[in-house]
C-alpha positions as a Markdown table, in Angstrom:
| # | Residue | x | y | z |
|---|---|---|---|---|
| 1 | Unk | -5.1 | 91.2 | 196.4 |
| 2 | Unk | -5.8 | 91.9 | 192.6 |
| 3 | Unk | -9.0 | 92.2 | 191.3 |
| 4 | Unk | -8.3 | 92.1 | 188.4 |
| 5 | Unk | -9.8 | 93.9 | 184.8 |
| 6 | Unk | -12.6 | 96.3 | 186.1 |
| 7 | Unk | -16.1 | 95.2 | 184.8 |
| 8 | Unk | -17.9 | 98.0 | 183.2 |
| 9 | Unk | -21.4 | 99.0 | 185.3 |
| 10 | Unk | -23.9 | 100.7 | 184.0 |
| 11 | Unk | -25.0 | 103.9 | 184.7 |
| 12 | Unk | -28.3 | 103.3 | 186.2 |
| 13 | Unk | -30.6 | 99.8 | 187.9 |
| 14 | Unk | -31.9 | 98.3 | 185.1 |
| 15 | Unk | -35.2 | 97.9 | 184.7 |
| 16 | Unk | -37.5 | 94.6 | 183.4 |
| 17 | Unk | -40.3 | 94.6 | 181.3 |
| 18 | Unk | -43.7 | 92.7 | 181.6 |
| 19 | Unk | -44.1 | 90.0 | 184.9 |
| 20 | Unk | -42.3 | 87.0 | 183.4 |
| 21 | Unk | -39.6 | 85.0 | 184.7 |
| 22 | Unk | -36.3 | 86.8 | 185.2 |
| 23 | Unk | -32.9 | 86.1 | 182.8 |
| 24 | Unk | -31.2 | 85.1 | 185.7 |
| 25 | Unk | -31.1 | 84.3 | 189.3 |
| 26 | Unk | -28.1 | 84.0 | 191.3 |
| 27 | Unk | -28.4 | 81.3 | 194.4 |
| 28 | Unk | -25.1 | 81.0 | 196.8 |
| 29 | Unk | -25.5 | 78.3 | 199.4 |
| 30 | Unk | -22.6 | 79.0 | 202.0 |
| 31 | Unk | -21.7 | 76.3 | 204.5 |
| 32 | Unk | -19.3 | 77.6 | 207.3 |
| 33 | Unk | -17.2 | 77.3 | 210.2 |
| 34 | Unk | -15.2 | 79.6 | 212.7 |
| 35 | Unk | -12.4 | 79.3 | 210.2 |
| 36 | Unk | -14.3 | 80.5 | 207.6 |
| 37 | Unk | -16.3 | 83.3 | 209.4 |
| 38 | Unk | -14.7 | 86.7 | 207.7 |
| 39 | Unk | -14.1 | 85.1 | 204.5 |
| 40 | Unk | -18.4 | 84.9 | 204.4 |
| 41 | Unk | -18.8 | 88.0 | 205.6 |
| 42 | Unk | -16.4 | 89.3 | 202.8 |
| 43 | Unk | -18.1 | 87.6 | 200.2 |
| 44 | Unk | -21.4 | 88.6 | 201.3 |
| 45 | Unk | -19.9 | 92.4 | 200.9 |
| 46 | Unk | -18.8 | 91.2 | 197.7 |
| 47 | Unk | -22.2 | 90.2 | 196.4 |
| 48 | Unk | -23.7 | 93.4 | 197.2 |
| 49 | Unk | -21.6 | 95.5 | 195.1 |
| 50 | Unk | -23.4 | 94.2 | 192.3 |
| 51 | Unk | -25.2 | 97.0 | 190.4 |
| 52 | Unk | -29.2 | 97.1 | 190.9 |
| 53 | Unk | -31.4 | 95.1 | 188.5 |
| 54 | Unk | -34.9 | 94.2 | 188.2 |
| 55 | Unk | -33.3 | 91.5 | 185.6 |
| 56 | Unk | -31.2 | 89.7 | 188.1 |
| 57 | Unk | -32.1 | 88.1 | 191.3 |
| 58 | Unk | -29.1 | 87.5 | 194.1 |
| 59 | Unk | -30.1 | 85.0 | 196.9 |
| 60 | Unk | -28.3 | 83.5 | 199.7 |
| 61 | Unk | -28.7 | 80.8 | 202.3 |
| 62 | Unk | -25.9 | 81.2 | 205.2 |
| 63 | Unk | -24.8 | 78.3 | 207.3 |
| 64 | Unk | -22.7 | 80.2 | 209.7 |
| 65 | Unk | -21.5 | 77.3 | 212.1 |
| 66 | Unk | -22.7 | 73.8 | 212.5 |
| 67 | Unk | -24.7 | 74.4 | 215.2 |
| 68 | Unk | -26.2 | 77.7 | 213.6 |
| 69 | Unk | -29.2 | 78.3 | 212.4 |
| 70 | Unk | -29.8 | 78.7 | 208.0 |
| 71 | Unk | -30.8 | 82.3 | 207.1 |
| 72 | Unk | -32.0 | 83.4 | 203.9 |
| 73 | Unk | -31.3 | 86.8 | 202.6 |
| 74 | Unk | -31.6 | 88.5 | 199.2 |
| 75 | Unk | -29.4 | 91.7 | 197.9 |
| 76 | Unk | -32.1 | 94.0 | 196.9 |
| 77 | Unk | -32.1 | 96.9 | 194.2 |
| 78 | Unk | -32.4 | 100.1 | 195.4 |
| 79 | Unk | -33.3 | 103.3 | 193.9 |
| 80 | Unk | -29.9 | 104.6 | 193.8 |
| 81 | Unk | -28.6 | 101.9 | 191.8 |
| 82 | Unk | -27.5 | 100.3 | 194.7 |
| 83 | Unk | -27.7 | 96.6 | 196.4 |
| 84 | Unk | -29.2 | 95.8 | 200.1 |
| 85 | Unk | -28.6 | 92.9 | 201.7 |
| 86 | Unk | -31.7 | 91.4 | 204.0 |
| 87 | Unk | -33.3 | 88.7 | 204.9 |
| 88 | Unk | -36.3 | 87.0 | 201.8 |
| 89 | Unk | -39.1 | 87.6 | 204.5 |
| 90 | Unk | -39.7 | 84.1 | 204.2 |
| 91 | Unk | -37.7 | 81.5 | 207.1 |
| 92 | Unk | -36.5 | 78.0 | 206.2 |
| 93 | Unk | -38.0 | 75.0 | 207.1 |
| 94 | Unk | -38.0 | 73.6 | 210.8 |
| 95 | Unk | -38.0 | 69.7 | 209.3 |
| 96 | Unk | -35.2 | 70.7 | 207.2 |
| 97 | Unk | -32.6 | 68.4 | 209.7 |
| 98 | Unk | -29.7 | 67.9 | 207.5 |
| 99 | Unk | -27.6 | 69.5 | 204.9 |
| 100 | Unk | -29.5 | 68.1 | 202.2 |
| 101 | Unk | -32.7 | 68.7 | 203.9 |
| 102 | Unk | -32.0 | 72.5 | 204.0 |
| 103 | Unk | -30.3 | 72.3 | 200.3 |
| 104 | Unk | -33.7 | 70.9 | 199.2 |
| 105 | Unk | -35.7 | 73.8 | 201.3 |
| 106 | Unk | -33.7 | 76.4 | 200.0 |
| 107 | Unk | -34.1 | 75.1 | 196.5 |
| 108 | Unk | -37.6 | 74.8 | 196.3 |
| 109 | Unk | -37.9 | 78.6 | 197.6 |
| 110 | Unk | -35.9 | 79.8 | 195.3 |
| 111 | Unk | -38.1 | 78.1 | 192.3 |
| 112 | Unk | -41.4 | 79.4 | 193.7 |
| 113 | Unk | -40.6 | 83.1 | 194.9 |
| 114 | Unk | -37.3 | 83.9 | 192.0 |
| 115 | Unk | -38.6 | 82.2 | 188.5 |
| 116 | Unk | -36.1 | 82.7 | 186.1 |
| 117 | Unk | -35.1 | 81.4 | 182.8 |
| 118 | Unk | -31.6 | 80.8 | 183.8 |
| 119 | Unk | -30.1 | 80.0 | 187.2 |
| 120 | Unk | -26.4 | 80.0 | 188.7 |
| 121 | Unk | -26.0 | 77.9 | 191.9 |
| 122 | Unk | -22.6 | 78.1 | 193.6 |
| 123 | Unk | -22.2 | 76.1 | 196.7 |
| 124 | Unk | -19.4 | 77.4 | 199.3 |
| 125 | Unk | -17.6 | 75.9 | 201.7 |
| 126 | Unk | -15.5 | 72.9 | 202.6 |
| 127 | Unk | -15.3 | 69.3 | 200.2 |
| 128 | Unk | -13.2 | 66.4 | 200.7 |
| 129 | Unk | -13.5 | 63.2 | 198.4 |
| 130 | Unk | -17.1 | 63.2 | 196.8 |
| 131 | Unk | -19.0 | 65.6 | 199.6 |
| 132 | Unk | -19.3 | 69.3 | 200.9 |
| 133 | Unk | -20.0 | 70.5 | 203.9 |
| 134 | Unk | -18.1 | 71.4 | 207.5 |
| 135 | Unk | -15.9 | 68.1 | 208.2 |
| 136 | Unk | -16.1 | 69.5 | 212.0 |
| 137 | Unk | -16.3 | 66.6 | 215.1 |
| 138 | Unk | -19.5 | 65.9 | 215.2 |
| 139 | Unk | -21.2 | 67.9 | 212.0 |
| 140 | Unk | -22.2 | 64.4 | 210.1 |
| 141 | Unk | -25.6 | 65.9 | 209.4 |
| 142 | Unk | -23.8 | 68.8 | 207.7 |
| 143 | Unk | -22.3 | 67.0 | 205.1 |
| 144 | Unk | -23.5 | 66.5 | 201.3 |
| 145 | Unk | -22.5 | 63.5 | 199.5 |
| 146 | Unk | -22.4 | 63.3 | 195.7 |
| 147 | Unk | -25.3 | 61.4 | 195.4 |
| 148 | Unk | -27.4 | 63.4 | 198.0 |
| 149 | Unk | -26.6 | 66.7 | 195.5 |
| 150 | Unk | -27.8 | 64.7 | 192.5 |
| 151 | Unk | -31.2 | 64.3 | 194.2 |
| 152 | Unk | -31.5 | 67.7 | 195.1 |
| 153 | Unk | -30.6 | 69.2 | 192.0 |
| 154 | Unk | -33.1 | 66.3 | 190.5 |
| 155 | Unk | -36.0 | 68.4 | 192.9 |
| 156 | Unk | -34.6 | 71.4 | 192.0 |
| 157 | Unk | -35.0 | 70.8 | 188.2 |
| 158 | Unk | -38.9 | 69.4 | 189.0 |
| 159 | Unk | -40.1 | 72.4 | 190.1 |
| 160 | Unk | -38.6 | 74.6 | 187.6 |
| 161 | Unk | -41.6 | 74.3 | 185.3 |
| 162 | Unk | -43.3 | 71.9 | 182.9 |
| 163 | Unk | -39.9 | 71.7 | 180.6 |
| 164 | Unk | -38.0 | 70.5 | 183.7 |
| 165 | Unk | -35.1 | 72.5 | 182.6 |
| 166 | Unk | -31.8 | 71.6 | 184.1 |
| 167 | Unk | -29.8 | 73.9 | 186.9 |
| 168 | Unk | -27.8 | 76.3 | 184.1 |
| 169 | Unk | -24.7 | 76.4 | 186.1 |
| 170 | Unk | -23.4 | 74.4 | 189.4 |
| 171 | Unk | -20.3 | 76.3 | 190.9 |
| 172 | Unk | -18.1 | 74.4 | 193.5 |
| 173 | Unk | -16.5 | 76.8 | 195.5 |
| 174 | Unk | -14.8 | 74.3 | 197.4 |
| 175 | Unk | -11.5 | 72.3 | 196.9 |
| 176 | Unk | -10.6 | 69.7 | 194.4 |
| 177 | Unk | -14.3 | 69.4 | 193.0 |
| 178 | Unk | -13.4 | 69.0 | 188.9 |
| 179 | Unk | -13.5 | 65.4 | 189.2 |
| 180 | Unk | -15.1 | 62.6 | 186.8 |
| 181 | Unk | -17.5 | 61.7 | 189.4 |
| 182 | Unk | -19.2 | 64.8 | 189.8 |
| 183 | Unk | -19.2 | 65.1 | 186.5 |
| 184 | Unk | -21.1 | 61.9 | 185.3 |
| 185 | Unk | -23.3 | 62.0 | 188.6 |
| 186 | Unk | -24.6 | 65.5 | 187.6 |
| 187 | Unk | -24.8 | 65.4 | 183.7 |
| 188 | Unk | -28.5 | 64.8 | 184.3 |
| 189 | Unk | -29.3 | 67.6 | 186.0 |
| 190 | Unk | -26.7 | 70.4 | 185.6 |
| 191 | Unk | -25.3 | 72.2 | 181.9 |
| 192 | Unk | -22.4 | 73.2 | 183.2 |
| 193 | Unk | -20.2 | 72.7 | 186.2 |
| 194 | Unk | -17.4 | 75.3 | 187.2 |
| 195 | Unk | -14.5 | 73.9 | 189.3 |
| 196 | Unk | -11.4 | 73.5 | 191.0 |
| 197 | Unk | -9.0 | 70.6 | 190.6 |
| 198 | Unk | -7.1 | 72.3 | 193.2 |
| 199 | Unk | -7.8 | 73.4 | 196.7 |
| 200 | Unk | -9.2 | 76.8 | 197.0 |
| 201 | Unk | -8.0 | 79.9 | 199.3 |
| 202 | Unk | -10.2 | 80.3 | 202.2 |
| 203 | Unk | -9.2 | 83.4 | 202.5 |
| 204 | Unk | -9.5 | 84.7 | 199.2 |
| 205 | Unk | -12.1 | 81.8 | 197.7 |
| 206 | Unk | -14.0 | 83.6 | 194.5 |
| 207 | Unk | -14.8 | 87.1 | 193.1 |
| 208 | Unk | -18.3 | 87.2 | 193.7 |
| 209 | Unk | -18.4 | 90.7 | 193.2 |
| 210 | Unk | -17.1 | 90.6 | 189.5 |
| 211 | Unk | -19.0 | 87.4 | 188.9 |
| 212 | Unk | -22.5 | 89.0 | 189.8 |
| 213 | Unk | -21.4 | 91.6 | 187.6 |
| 214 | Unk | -21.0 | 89.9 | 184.7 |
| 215 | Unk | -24.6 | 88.9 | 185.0 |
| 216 | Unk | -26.2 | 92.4 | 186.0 |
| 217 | Unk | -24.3 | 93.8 | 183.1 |
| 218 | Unk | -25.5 | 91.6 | 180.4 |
| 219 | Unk | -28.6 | 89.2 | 181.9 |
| 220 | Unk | -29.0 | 88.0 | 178.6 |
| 221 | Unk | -25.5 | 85.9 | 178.6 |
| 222 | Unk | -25.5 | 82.3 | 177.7 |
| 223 | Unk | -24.9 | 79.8 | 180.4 |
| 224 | Unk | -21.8 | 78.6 | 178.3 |
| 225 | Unk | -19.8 | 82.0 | 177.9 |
| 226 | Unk | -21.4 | 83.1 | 181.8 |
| 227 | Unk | -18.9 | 79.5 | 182.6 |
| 228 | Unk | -16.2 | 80.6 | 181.0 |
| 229 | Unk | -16.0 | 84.2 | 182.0 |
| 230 | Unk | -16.6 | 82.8 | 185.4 |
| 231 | Unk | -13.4 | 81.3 | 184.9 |
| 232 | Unk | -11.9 | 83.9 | 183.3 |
| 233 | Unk | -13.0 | 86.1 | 186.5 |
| 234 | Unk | -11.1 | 84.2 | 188.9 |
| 235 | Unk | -7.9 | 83.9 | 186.9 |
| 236 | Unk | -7.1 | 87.1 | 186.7 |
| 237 | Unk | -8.1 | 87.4 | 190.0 |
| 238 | Unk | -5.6 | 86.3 | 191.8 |
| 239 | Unk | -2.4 | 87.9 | 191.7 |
| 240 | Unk | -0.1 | 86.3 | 191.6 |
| 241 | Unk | -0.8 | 82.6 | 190.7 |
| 242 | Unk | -1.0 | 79.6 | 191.0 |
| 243 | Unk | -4.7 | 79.1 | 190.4 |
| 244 | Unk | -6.8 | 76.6 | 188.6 |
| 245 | Unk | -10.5 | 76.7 | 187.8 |
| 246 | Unk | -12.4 | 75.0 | 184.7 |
| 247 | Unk | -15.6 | 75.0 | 183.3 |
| 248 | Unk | -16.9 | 71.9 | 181.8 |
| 249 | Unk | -20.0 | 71.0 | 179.8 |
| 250 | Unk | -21.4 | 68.5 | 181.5 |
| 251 | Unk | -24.0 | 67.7 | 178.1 |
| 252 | Unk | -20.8 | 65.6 | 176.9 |
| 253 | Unk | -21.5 | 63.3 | 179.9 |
| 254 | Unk | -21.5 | 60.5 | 176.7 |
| 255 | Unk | -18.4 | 61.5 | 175.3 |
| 256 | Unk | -16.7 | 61.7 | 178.5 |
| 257 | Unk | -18.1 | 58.0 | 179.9 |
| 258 | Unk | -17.0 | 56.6 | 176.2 |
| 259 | Unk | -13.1 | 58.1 | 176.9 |
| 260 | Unk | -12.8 | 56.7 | 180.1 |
| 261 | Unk | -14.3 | 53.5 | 180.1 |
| 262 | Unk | -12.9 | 52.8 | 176.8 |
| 263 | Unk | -9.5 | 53.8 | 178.0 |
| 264 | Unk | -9.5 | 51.6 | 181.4 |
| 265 | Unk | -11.5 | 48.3 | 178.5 |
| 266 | Unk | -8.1 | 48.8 | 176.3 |
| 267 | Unk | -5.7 | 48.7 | 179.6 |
| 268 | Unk | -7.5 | 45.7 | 181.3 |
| 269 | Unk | -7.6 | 43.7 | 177.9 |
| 270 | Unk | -3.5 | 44.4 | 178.0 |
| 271 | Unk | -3.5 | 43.8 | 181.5 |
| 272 | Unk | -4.9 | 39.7 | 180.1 |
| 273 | Unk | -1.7 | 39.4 | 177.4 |
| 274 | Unk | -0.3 | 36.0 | 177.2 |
| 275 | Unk | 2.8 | 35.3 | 178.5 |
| 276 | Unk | 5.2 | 38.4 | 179.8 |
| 277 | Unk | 3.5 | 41.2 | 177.7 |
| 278 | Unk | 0.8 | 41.3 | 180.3 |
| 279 | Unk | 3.0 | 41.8 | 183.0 |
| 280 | Unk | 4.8 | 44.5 | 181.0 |
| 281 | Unk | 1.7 | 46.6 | 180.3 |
| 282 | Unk | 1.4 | 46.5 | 183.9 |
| 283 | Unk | 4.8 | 48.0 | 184.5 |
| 284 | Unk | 4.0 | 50.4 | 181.9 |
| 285 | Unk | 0.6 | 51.8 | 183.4 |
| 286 | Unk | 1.7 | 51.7 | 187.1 |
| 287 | Unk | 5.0 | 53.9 | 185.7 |
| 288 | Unk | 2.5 | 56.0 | 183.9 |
| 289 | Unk | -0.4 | 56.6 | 186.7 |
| 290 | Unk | 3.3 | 56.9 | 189.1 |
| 291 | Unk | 5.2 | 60.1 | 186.7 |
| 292 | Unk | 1.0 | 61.6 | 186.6 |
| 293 | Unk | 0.9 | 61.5 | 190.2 |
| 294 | Unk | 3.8 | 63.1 | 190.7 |
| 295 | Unk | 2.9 | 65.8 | 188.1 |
| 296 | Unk | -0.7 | 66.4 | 189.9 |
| 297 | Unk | -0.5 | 69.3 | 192.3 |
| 298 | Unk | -3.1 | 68.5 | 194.9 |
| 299 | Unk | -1.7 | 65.6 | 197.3 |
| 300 | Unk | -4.7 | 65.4 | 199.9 |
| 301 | Unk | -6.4 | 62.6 | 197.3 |
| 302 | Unk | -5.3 | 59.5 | 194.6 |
| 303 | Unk | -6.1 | 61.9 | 192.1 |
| 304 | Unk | -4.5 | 62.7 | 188.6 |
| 305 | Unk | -5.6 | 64.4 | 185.9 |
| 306 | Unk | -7.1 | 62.1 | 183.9 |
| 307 | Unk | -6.2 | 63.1 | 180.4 |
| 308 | Unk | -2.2 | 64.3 | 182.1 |
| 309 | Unk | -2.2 | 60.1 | 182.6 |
| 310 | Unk | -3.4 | 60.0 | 178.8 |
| 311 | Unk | -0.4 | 61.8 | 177.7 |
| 312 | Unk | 1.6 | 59.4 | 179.9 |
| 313 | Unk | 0.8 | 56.5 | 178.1 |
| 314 | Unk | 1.5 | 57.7 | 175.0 |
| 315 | Unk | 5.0 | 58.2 | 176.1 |
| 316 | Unk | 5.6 | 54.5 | 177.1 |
| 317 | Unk | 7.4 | 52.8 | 174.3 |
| 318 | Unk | 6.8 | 49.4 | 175.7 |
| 319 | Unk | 3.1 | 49.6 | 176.5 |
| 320 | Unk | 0.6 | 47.5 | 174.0 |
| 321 | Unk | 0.0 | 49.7 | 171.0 |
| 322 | Unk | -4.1 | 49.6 | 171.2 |
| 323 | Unk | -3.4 | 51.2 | 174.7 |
| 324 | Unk | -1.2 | 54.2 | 173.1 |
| 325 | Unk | -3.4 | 54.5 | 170.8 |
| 326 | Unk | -6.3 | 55.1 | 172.4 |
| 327 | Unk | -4.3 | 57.1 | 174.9 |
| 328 | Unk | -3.5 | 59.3 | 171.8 |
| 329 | Unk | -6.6 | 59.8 | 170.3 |
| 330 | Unk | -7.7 | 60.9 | 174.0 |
| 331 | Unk | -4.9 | 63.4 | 173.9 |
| 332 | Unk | -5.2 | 64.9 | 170.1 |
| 333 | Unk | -9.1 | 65.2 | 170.6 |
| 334 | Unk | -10.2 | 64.2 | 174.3 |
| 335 | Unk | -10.5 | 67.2 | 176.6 |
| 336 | Unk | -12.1 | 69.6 | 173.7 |
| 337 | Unk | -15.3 | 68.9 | 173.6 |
| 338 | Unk | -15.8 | 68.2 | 177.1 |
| 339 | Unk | -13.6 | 71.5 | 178.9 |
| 340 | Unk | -15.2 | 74.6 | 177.6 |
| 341 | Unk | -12.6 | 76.7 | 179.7 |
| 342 | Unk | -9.8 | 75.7 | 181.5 |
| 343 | Unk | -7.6 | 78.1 | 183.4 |
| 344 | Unk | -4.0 | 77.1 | 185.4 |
| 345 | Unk | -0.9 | 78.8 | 186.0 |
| 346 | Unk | 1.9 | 78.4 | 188.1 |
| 347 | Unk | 4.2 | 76.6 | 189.7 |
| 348 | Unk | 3.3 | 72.4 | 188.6 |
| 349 | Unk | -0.3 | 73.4 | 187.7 |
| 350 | Unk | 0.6 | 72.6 | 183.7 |
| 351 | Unk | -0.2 | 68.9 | 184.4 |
| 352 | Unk | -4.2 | 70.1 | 185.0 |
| 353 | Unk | -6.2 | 69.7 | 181.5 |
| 354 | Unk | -9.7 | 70.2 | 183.6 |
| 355 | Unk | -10.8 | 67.2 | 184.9 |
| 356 | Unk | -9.3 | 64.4 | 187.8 |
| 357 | Unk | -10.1 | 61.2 | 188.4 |
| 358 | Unk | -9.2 | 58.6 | 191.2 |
| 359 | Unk | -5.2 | 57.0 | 190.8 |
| 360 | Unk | -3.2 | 54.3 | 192.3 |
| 361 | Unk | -1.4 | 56.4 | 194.7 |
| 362 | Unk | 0.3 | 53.8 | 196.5 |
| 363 | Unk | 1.8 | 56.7 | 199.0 |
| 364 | Unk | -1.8 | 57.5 | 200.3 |
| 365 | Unk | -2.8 | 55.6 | 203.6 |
| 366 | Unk | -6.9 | 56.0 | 202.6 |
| 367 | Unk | -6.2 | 54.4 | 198.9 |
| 368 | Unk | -7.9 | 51.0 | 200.3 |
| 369 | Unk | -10.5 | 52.6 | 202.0 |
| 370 | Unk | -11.2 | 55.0 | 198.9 |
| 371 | Unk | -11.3 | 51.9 | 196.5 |
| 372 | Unk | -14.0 | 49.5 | 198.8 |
| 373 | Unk | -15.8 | 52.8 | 198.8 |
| 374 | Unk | -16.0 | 53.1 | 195.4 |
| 375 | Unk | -16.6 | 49.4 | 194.4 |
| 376 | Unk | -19.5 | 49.3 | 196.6 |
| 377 | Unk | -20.6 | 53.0 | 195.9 |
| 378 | Unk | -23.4 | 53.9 | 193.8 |
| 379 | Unk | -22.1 | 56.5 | 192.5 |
| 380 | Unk | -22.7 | 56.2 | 188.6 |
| 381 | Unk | -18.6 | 56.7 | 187.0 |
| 382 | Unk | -18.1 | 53.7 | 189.8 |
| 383 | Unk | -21.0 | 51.9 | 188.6 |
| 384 | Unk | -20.7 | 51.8 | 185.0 |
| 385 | Unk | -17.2 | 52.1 | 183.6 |
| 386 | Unk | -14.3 | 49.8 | 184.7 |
| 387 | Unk | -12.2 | 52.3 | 185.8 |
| 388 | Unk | -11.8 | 51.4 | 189.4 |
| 389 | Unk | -11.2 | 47.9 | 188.6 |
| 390 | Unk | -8.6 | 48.9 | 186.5 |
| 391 | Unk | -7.0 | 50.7 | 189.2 |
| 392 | Unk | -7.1 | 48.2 | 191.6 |
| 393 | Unk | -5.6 | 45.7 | 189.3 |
| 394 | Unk | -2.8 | 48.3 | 189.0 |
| 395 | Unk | -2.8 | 48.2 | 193.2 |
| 396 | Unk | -2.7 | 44.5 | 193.1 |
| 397 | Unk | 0.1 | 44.4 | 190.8 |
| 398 | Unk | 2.4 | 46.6 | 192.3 |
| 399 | Unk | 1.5 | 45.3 | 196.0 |
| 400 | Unk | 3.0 | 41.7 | 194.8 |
| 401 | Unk | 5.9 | 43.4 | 193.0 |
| 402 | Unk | 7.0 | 45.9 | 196.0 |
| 403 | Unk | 10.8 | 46.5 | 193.7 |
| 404 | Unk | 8.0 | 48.7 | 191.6 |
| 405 | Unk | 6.5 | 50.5 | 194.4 |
């Protein structure tokens, strides 16, 4: 496999001045399995190829197996310029029961004993829908649901200091993570999110190595560009594509809430048109989300990409004109402000513009479960646009027309 451009090192461990907090601290919380075994222990190998610094911290929590035990280690400089891996000195908590519990534990360590002015979190491992974890018979405590992460990145940003600066960077190293969900649910406590719309290689996941690089080589890089040469990293990484991985500024959470909840406001108000428009808007979207979800790559979820289905409805000559509209505004100015860098190539990846968000995929058996999940979730897209009741108006429709379907 490619690594892609080599990443200049320097010549010598750099070396910090006075006893402040660090530039930056790199935390990697890796969840595991049998499966996933060798693709740790590579990573791990990976991370201590990073150069020595006194300027950058490297931290890990490893989860090996469900029934394993959390250790702790830190990659420590070396004279020699060098990296050791071994474990902080310091074990984690015996109450921490559950994944969230030993997210939480592992957090708060790394605020007390690594203070630094910027910090790079990157969970690894398995996702599905809106949590992480191992998804094994039996390994319900090892899952983290969307709303159990908000909390602990909530802690996490508490004990940080008096500012109560939020986590610089969140990096989901798991599949299909680039969603609105996580997006809005985190825009709290989290800058900048880098993810995957797509699932990621388990046997080839990230290039931690390059990525803890770019750090150790210039500590003093902003969390934005760090994002997007994160990004940059993994695209030309893999050789050859397909690959998909953006990095979105999740301090637009406003603008982002605005486009969609606006969007799915104009469709339902069309959905309410007197006499047969109404049902023709409805024929219009349902062909829309339909030619999207056949454009979207990843077919494990009712996902499409939402600002693909933007482009959609722009190209539906029948549908009410407020809805193109605002479909087109979404499209000439939408995805700019919010995507800082957005990387896909390859074979039906040019429908991904960064960011998906749930569809009426009338071919997927879970679609009813997903949607009573979301109207009685908590989860705060869910909560506080209309988008799923647009959707399910959609479902509704097409379920009493089945010529549509």
């Amino acid at each position: 496999m490619s690594k892609g451009a080599t990443i200049a090192k320097p010549s010598k461990a750099t070396k910090t001045t006075g006893n402040g907090p660090k530039p930056w601290t790199i935390l990697v919380f890796m969840v595991g399995n049998s499966e996933l075994k060798s693709s740790i222990d590579r990573d791990l190998l990976e991370l201590g190829r990073a150069d020595a610094s006194d300027l950058v911290d490297i931290v890990v929590a490893i989860q090996r197996t469900a029934k394993s035990k959390t250790q702790w280690h830190e990659f420590v400089s070396q004279p020699d310029g060098s990296r050791k891996q071994q474990p902080t000195g310091e074990k984690p908590s015996d109450d921490a029961e559950d994944l969230h519990d030993r997210l939480d534990d592992f957090l708060a360590f790394a605020a007390r004993k690594y203070p630094s002015d910027h910090y790079l979190l990157i969970l690894w491992g398995h996702a599905s829908g809106l949590e992480f974890g191992l998804f094994e018979p039996g390994s319900e405590d090892d899952r983290l649901g969307l709303e159990s992460l908000a909390k602990s990145l909530s802690s996490f940003q508490a004990k940080r200091g008096r500012d109560h600066r939020k986590l610089d960077i969140l990096g989901l190293c798991g599949c299909a993570l680039s969603k609105a969900e996580f997006a809005l649910e985190l825009r709290d406590h989290v800058d900048f999110l880098v993810s995957s719309q797509v699932g990621i290689s388990t046997l080839m996941t990230w290039p931690f190595d390059q990525i803890a690089q770019l750090v150790v080589t210039s500590p003093s890089v902003p969390p934005e560009t760090l994002a997007s040469q994160m990004v940059q990293c993994f695209e030309e990484f893999y050789e050859p594509p397909p690959v998909a991985l953006t990095a979105l500024d999740l301090r637009k959470g406003k603008t982002l809430k605005k486009q969609v909840d606006s969007l799915a406001h104009s469709i339902l108000e069309a959905f309410d048109a007197p006499d047969d428009r109404g049902v023709l808007n409805k024929m219009c979207v349902l062909k829309a989300f339909k030619i999207a979800l056949a454009a979207y790559p990843y077919e494990l979820e009712p996902l499409v990409d939402f600002y693909d289905f933007c482009r959609k409805l722009v190209e539906e000559e029948f549908l009410e004109k407020s809805v193109q509209e605002k479909a087109r505004n979404l499209v000439d100015r939408g995805s700019r402000p919010y995507v800082v860098y957005n990387a896909r190539s390859g074979p039906k990846l040019g429908a991904l513009h960064g960011l998906s968000i749930l569809a009426p995929d009338l071919d997927d058996p879970e679609l009813p479960k997903v949607i009573e999940n979301a109207a009685k979730s908590k989860a705060w897209l869910w909560q506080n646009t209309r988008w799923v009741k647009m959707v399910d108006e959609v479902v509704k429709f097409a379920k009493s027309r089945p010529e549509l379907a």
